[in-house]
N, C-alpha and C positions, 0 to 999 in steps of 0.2 A: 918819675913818679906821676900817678894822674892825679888829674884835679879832686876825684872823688876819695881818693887815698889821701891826697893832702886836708882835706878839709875833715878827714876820720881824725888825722893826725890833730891839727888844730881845735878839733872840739874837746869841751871841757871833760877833764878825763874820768868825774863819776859816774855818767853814764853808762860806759864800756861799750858794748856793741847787743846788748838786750833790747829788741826793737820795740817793746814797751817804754823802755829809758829813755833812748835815743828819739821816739815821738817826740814824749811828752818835754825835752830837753830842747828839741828842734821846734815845737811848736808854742809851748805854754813858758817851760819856766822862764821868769826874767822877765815876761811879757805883763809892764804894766797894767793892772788890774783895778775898775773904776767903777766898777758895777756892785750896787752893796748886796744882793744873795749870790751873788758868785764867789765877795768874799768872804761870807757867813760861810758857803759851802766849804772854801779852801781853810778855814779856820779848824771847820769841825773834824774835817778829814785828819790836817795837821795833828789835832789832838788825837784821833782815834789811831795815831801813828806812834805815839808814846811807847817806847820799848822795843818797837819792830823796825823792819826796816820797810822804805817807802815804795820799796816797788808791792810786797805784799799788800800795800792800802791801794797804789795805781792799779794792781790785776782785779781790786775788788769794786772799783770806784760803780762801775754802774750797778750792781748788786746794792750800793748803801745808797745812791739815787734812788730806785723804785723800790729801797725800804720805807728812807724816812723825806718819800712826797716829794721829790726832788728837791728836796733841801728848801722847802719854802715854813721861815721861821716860824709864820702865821700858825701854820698847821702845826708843827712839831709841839709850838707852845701851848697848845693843848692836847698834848700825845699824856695819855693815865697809866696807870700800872699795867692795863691790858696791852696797852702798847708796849708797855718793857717787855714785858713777857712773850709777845709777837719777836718782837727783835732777838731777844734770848734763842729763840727757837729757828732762824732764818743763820742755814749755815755758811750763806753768801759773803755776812759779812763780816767782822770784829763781835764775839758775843762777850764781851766787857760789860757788865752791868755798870759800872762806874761812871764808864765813857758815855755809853746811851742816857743813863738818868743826865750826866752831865748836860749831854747833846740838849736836852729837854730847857735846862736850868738856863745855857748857854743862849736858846732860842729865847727866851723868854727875857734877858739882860741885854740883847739888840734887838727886842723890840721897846725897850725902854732909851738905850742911845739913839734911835731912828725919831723916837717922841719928844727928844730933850735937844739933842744935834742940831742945828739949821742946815747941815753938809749931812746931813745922814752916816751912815757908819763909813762910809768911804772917805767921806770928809774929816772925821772923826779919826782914822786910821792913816791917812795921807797927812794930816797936821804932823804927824811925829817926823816927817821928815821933809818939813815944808814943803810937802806940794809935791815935790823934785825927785827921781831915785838917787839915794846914794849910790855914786857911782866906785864899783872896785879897782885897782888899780893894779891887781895882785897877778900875777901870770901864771899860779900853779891853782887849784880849786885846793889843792892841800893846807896851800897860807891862809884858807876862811878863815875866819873866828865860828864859835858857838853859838855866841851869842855877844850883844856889844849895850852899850851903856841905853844905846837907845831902845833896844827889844829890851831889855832890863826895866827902864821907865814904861814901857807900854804894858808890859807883863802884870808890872807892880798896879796899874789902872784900870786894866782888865779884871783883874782877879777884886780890886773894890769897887766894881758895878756888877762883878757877882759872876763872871767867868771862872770855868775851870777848864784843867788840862791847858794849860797857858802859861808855861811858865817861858822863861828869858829863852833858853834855848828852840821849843816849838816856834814862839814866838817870829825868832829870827829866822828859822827856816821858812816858817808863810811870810815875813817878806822878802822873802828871798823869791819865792816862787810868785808870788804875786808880782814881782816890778817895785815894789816901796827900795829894794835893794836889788843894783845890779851887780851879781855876783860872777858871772860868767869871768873866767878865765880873759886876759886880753887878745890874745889870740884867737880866741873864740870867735868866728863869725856874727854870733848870737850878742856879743858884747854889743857892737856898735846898732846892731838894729834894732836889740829890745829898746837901746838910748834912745833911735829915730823913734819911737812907737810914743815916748814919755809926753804928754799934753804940757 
């Protein structure tokens, strides 16, 4: 077997071999995340994923970039009806009105944790799991959980500083993808280096 065969074998098997997946699985997911609009972006996305499945929001990802400003909360948080109505009409991306007003509401709820935080929302979001990723220990991606006590508790504190699209389940997939949870398979290549990457 070659090396390149073995290490298909050993990666985490939701991916499959769609080279959109497979990027974003070799590149990002797992990969500790510390920057607060990077996480705001991976937030909103996560919600604007509610229902579907996430390669459909990964094909659209730069379409919802150069809709809503590169995801800089500033701006969003004063995006008006006119702006719903732009995005309603842009078939790049998720046309949810729910999701977009939420995106708005959402922008606007970390600009209020970035004001109140002394750690900013990264700080704010890394507290839930002191600092550190939970590391998995699982060897199939089938044994995940949903969602765990601790995206349960962030969900529940998000949603009372005025987040939506946030529930336990979303929740635990952005930290899954951000690094707050290392979820890769043990086998996984990706296991042990997203670990190296953790501050």
């Amino acid at each position: 077997m070659s090396k390149q065969a073995r290490k298909k074998e050993e990666r985490c098997g939701w991916c499959g071999d769609d080279p959109f997946y497979v990027a974003y699985h070799d590149d990002e997911w797992g990969v500790p995340e510390y920057d607060d609009r990077a996480l705001f972006e991976k937030m909103i996305l996560d919600g604007f994923q509610a229902g579907l499945a996430w390669i459909t929001i990964l094909r659209k990802r730069e379409n919802f970039r150069k809709a809503f400003h590169g995801f800089k909360p500033e701006r969003i948080a004063r995006y008006t009806d006119k702006d719903v109505e732009r995005l309603l009409g842009n078939e790049g991306i998720i046309r949810h009105r729910g999701k977009i007003e939420a995106t708005i509401g959402n922008a606007r709820a970390y600009l209020e944790i970035m004001d109140k935080e002394p750690d900013g929302f990264a700080g704010y979001l890394w507290n839930y799991v002191d600092g550190q990723p939970l590391v998995s220990k699982s060897k199939n991606w089938k044994d995940m959980p949903a969602a765990t006590p601790m995206s349960e508790a962030l969900s529940k504190d998000l949603k009372k500083r005025g987040f939506k699209f946030c529930g336990p389940t979303i929740v635990y997939a952005f930290a899954q993808a951000v690094g707050m949870v290392n979820d890769h398979q043990t086998s996984c290549p990706r296991h042990k280096a997203c670990q190296d990457l953790a501050r």
